[in-house]
C-alpha positions in Angstrom: 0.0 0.0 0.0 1.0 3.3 -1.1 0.6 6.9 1.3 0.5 10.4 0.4 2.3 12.4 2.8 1.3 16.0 3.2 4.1 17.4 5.4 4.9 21.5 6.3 8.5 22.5 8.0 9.1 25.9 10.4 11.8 27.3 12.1 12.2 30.3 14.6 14.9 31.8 16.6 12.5 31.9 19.5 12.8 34.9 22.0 16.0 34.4 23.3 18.6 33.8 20.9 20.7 36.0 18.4 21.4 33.9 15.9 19.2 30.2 14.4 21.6 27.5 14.8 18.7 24.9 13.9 18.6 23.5 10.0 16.3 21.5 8.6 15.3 18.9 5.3 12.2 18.8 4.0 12.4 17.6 0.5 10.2 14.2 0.3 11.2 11.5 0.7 13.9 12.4 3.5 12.7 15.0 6.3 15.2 16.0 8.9 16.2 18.3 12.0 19.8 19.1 13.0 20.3 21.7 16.1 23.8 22.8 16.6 25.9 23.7 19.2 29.5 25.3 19.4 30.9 28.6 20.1 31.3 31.3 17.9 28.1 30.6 15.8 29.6 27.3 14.8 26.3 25.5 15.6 25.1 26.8 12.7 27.6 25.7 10.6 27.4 22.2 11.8 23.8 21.7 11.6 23.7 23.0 8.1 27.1 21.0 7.1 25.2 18.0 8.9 22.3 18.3 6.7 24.5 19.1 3.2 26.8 16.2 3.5 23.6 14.2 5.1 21.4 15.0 1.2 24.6 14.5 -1.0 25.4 11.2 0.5 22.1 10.1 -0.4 22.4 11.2 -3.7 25.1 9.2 -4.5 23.4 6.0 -3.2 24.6 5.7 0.5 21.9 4.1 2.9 20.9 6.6 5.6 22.7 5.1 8.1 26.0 5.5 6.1 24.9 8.9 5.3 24.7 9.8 8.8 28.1 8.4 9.2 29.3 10.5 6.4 27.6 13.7 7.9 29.5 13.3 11.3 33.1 12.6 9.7 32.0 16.2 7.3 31.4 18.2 10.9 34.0 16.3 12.7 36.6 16.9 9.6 36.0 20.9 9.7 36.2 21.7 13.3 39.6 19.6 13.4 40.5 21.8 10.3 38.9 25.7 11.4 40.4 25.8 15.2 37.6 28.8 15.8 34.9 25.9 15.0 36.8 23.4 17.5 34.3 20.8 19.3 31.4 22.0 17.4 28.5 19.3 16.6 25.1 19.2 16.0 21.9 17.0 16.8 20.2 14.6 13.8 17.0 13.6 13.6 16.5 12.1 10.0 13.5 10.1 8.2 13.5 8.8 4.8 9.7 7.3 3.6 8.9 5.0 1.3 5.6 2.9 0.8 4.5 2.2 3.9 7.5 2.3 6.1 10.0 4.8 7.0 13.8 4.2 8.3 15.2 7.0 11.1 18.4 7.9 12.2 19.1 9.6 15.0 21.8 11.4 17.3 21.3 13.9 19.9 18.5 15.0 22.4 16.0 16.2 18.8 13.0 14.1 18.8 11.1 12.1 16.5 7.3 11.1 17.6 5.1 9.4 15.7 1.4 10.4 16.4 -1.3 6.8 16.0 -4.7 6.3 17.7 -5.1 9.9 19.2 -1.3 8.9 21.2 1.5 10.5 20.8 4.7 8.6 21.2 8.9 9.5 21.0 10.3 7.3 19.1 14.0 8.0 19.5 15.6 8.0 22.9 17.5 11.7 24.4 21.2 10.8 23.8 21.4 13.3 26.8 22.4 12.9 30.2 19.3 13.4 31.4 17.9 11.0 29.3 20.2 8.1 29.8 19.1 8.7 34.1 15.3 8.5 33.3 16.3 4.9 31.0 18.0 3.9 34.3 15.3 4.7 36.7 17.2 7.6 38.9 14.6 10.4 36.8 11.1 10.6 36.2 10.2 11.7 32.6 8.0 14.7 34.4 11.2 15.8 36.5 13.7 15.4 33.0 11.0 18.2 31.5 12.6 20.7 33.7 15.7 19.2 35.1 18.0 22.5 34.7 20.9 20.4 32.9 18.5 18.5 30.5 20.8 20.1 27.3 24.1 18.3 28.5 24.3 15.8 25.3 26.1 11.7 25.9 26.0 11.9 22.3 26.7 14.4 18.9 27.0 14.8 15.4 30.7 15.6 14.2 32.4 15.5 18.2 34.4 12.5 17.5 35.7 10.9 14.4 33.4 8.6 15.1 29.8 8.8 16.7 27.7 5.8 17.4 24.2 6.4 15.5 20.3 4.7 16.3 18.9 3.6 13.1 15.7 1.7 12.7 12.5 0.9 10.6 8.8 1.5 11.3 5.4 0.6 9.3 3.2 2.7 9.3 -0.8 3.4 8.3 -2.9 5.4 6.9 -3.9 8.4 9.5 -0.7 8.5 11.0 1.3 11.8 12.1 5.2 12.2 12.4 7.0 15.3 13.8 10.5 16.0 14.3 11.6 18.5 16.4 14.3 20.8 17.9 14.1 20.6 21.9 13.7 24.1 21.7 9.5 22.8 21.4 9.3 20.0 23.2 11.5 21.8 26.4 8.6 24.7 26.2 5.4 22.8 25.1 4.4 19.6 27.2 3.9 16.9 24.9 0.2 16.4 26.5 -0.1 20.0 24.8 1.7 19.0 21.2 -0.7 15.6 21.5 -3.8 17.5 21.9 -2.6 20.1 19.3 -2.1 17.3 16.7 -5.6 15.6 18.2 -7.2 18.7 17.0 -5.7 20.3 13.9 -5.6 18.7 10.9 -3.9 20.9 8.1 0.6 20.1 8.7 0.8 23.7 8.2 -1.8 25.2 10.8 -0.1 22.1 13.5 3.6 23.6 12.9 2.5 27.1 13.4 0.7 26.6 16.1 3.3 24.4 18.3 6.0 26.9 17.5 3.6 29.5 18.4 3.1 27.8 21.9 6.6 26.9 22.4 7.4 31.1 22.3 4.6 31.9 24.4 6.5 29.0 27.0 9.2 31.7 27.4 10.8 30.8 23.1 14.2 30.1 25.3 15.9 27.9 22.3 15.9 28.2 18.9 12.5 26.1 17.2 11.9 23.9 14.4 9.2 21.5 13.5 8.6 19.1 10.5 4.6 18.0 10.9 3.9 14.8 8.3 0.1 13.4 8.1 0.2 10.1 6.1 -2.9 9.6 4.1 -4.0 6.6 1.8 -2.8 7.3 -1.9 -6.3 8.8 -3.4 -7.7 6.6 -6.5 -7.1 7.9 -10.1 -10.5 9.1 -10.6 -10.0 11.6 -13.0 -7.3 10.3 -14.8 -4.6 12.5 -13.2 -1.4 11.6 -13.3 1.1 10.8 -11.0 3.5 13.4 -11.7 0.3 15.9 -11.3 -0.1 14.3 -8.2 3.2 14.2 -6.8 3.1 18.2 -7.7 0.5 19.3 -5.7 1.5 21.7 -3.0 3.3 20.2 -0.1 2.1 16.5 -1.0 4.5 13.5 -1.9 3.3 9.7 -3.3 6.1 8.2 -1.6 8.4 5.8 -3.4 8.2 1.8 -2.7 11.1 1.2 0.4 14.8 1.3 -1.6 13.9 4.0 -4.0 16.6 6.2 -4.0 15.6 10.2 -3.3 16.4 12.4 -5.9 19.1 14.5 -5.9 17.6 18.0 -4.5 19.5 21.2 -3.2 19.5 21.6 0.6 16.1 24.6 0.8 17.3 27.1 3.3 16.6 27.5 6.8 13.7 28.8 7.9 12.4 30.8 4.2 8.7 30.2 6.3 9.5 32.3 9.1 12.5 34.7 8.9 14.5 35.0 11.8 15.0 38.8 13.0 18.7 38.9 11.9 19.1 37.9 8.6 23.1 37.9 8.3 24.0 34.6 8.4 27.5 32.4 9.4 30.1 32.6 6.6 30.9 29.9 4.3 33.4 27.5 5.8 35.8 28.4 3.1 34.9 31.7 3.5 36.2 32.0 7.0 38.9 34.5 8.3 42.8 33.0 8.5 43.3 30.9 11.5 45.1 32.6 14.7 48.3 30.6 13.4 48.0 31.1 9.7 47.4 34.9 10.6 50.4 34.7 12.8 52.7 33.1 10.0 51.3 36.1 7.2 51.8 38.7 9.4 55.3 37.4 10.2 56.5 36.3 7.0 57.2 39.7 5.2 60.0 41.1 8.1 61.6 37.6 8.4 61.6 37.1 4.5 63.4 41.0 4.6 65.7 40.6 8.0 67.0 36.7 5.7 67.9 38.6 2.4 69.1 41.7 3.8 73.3 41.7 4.0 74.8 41.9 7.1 74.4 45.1 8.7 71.9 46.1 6.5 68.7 47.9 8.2 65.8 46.3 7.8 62.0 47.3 9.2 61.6 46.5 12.8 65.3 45.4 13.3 68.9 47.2 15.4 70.8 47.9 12.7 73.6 49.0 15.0 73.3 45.1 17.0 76.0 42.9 15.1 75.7 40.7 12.5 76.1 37.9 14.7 73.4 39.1 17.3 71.2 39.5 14.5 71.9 35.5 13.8 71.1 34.1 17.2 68.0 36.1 17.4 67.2 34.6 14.1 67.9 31.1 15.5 66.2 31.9 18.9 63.0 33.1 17.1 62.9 29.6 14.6 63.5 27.8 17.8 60.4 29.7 19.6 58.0 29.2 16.3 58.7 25.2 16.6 58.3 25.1 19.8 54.6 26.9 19.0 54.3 24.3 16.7 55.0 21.0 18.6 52.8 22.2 20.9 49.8 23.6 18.2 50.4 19.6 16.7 50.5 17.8 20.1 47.0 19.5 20.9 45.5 18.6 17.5 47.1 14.9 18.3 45.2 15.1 21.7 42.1 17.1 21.4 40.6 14.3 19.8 40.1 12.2 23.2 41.1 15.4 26.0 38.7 17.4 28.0 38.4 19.6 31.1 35.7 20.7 33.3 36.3 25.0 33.8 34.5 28.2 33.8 32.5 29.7 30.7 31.0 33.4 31.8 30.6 32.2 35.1 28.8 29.1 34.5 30.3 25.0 34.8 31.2 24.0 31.5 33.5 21.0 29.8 35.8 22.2 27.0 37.2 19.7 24.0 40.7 20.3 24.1 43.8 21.3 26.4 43.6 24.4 29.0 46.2 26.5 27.0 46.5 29.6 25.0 50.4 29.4 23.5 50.8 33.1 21.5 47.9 33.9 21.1 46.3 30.5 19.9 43.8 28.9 21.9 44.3 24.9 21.8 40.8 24.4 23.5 37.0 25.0 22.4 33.8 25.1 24.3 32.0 21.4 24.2 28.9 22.7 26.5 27.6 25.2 28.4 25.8 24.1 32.1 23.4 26.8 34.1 25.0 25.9 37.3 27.3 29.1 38.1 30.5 27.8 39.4 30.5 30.9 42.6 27.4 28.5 43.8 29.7 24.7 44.2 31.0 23.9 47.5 34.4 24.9 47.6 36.1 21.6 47.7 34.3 20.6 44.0 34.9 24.6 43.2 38.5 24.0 43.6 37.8 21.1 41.4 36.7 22.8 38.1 39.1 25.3 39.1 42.0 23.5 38.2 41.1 22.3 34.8 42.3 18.7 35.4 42.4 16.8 32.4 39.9 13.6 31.7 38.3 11.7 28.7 35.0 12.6 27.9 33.3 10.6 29.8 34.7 11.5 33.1 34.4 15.1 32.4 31.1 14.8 32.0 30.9 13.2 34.8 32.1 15.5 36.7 30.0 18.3 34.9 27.1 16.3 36.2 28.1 16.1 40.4 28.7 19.9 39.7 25.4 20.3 38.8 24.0 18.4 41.4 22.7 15.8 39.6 21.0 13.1 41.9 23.3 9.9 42.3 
């Protein structure tokens, strides 16, 4: 059996944020959600990076979970290469429909729920920390809804060369609803409100409107993006239309028997429905300013270039000419000695930044950073992994002293560590 999916896709900055770091697909048969995190507006650069790599893997005849894969080693392989995007990721929520299933992939704490029988269900599980105490029993589902740390992720898109992804499969019926979504709805609307919304609105457009609409007037905290599908029976031919006719019609898909390959589509942009306040957005990747080191080397290059061709005792810009020729050499050799000692150090934290972390301070709040607790001329070998709302002035001293000192741990322990910082229950 065949279904017609009538689908309609929104984003919105919300109330609270300066810049849309949420991306989204909507191009039948694949429908996705990526929200991104990193400093420096990098979010934004992974979610939509996410999503480019996630359609042009697909196009050249990946499976989905394969294209996930693909989409993390894209993210993971430009913040290793742009040090200002260092430690960025990005959630991903992704569906690709066909017949009368659909295969998911997922990543992250953004949701897919599949509405059947007037009950709404999540589908995928919160790759959060959160999320992984409610699966062991130590959280109620009511107390996660407003647990103040419920945004520390376990899990990300493009954090580590490699990321460990959900996939599955799902049949599903006629009457059916599927919506993925940012957490910036689901942490403002309770999902007894997005069920009854769904319950009783038909019309994919009116439903995304109306829960992003609800999740601003919950305080619009987060960045917010919905994709609404209803799945309908494919309608009889009566009137001889045909199928490309029908596949045309405004915001309806036939969707292809399960295997059918999408076609090839450009990525739509992010959020044409509702535009977001500012409309400057992040720079091209390849667009982006010269690294602190490459800038470092330019600037420096010109005077050294001069001070090596100059004769001895020549003057040259920025250098004694009285100081003798010799001087001038063992500065020359003191300086290459200082550069690759900046280097050996820039390379041992691109060596280690892979698997190092450290709990410290980010604007007063506890936060864990992806990289080594350093700043060597200028060049910061460290980026911002995440951001908690526990200020570090509020630990007891001892656990203060703690974050304080930037101690070094794989991931896991420093998240650890974020987590008794936050006073998370044991």
């Amino acid at each position: 059996m065949s279904l017609v999916a009538r689908h309609a896709a929104l984003t919105d900055i919300g109330l609270h944020r300066s810049t849309n770091e949420d991306a989204f697909v909507a191009e039948p048969p694949l429908f996705a959600v990526a929200d991104g995190m990193g400093g420096a507006q990098a979010g934004e650069v992974a979610s939509h990076l996410a999503l480019e790599s996630l359609v042009a893997a697909l196009a050249a005849d990946e499976a989905l979970p394969e294209a996930a894969g693909a989409a993390n080693q894209a993210v993971y392989g430009q913040s290793r290469s742009d040090r200002s995007r260092s430690g960025m990721g990005t959630t991903l929520t992704a569906v690709l429909l066909g017949g009368d299933h659909m295969r998911f992939v997922h990543v992250g704490d953004s949701r897919l729920y599949l509405w059947r029988d007037e009950r709404l269900t999540q589908v995928t599980d919160d790759h959060s920390l959160v999320g992984e105490m409610v699966r062991e029993g130590h959280l109620s589902r009511e107390a996660a809804a407003t647990h103040p740390q419920r945004s520390i992720l376990s899990r990300a898109l493009g954090t580590e060369p490699r990321v460990e992804i959900d996939a599955g499969e799902m049949e599903l019926r006629a009457g059916d609803a599927l919506l993925l979504c940012s957490d910036g709805l689901y942490s403002m609307v309770p999902e007894e409100s997005i069920a009854a919304v769904l319950a009783a609105v038909d019309d994919p457009t009116r439903v995304a409107r109306r829960l992003v609409s609800e999740a601003k007037s919950g305080g619009g905290h987060d960045n917010i993006t919905v994709i609404v599908l209803r799945l309908d029976r494919e309608p009889a031919d009566e009137a001889g239309a045909s199928d490309a006719e029908a596949a045309a019609e405004s915001a309806t898909a036939v969707l292809p028997a399960v295997g059918d390959e999408p076609a090839t589509a450009e990525l739509p942009a992010v959020g044409d429905e509702t535009p977001a306040p500012d409309e400057e957005r992040e720079a091209a990747p390849g667009d982006a300013d010269l690294a602190p080191a490459q800038a470092a080397a330019a600037d420096a290059a010109p005077d050294d270039a001069k001070a090596a061709d100059a004769p001895d005792g020549a003057e040259t810009p920025g250098s004694d000419a009285k100081a003798p020729a010799g001087a001038r050499r063992r500065r020359r050799v003191w300086l290459a000695i200082g550069l690759a000692v900046v280097l050996a150090l820039c390379l041992a934290a691109g060596a280690t930044a892979s698997s190092i972390y450290y709990v410290g301070d980010y604007d007063g709040m506890v936060s864990v950073y992806h990289g080594l607790p350093f700043t060597v001329a200028g060049i910061k070998l460290h980026g911002l992994y995440l951001e908690t709302t526990t200020p570090v002035a509020d630990l007891a001293p001892a656990l203060r002293a703690t974050v304080e000192r930037h101690d070094l741990h794989r991931k896991a322990a420093a998240l650890d560590l974020a987590r008794r910082s936050s006073q998370f229950p044991p």
